[in-house]
N, C-alpha and C positions, 0 to 999 in steps of 0.2 A: 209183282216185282219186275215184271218182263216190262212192262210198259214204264214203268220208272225208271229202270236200266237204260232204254228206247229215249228219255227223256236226259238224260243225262248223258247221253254218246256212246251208251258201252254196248255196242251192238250185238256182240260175239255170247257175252254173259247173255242180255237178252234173250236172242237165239235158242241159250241153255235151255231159260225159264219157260219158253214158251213149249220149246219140245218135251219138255216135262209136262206141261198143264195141257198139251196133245195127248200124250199120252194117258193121264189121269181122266178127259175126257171121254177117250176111246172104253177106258177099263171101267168107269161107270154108266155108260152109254148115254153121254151127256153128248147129243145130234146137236142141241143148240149151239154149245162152247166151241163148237170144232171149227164153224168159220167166223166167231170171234178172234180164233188164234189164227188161222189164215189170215186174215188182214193185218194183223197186228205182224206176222211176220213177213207180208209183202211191204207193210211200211220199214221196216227194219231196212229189208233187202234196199227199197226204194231211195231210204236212206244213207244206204252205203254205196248206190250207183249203181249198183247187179240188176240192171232195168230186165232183166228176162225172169230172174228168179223175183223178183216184184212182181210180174203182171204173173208169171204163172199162179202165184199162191195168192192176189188178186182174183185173177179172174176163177178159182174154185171159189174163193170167199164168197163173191156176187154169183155162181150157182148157188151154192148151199146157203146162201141168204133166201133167195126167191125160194127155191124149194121150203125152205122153212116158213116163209112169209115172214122175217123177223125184219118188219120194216123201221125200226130203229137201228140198225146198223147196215142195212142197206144203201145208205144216201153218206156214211162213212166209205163205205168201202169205193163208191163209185167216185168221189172225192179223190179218193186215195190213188184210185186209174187219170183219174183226168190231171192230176199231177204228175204222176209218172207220163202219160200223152203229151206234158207240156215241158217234161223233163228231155222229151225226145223228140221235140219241134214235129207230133203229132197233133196240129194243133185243134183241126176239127174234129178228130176223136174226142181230145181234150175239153172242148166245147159241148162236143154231146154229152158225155158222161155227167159236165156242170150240170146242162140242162137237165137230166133226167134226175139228178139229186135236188134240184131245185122245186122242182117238178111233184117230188115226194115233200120236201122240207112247204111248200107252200099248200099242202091239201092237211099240211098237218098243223096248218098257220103257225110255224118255228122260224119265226122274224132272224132270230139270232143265225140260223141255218142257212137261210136266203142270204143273210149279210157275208156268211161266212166263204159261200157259193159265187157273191158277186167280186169278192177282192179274189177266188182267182180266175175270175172271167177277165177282169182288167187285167191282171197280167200279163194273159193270151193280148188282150187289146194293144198292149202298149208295145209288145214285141211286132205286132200285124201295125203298128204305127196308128193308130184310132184311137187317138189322146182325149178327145172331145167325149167319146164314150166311154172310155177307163175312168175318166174325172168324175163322171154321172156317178159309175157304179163304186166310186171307191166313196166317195163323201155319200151317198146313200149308206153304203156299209159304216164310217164314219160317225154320222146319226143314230142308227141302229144302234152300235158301240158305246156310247154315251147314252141312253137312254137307258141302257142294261148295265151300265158302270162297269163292259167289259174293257177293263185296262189293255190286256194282248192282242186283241182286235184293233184297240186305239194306236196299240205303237205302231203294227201291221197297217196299217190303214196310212198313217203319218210319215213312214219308209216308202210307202206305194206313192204317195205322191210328191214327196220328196224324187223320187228316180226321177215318174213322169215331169216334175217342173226342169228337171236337169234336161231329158229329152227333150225337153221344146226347148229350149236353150231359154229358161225363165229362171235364171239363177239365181236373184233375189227371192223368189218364192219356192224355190228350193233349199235354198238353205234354211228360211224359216219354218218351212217342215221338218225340216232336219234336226233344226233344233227343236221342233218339239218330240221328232221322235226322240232322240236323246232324252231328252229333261223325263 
């Protein structure tokens, strides 16, 4: 419920469900759950701009991930840091975090993962002005996207280059992105 709330903008309820599902964790000594719901409430935080109370309940998420070994939510969580690094023109934090998610998501050959890794590596790129290499990794992610008939990737990807063709002052090909993210 906490994550659908998270998905719909209602931060505060979120919060609720999550301190709830902490607590139900704690009182059945479910170790795993507990930095499920840490990330889940750093992205919250992160969400709502509270960049301190995001990385704190982050960075326990990525201990009690490693400590657990649960490396499916591991390469989320560090996702979730390197956005918040890039929310806070931290950019080589931001960068590391990618890589070391990438890092994971490529030993686990999770193409979708990698894809998902490189559109916000372009980000970072296209704020650091290295358009030439945001374009690589955004239509690589692109490809990906389409291969998996991921639609939200596809719109993401078609917004990404839509901005960068505005940045390079290639407004014709901006807009035509545009309009495909729209459509």
């Amino acid at each position: 419920i906490g994550t659908v709330l998270t998905e719909l903008g209602q931060y505060d309820l979120a919060l609720d469900h999550f301190s709830v599902a902490t607590r139900i964790s704690e009182a059945i000594n479910d170790i795993d759950g507990l930095p499920y719901n840490q990330d889940a409430v750093g992205d919250v935080f992160l969400r709502k701009k509270d960049f301190k109370k995001a990385e704190s309940n982050l960075i326990k998420a990525l201990k009690n991930t490693k400590a657990r070994k649960l490396t499916v939510l591991e390469p989320r969580v560090l996702k979730h840091l390197a956005r918040l690094y890039f929310e806070t023109e931290q950019f080589d934090m931001a960068l590391a975090s990618y890589d070391s998610a990438a890092k994971i998501y490529k030993n686990n050959s999770n193409h979708f993962g990698v894809a998902e890794v490189d559109l916000g590596i372009s980000e970072i790129l296209i704020a650091q002005d290295r358009f030439d290499e945001a374009q690589k990794k955004i239509e690589a992610s692109l490809a990906t996207a389409k291969n998996f008939n991921a639609d939200k990737m596809s719109i993401d990807c078609y917004k990404l280059l839509s901005n960068l063709a505005e940045r390079k002052e290639d407004f014709i090909d901006a807009l035509d992105y545009y309009k495909k993210y729209k459509q």
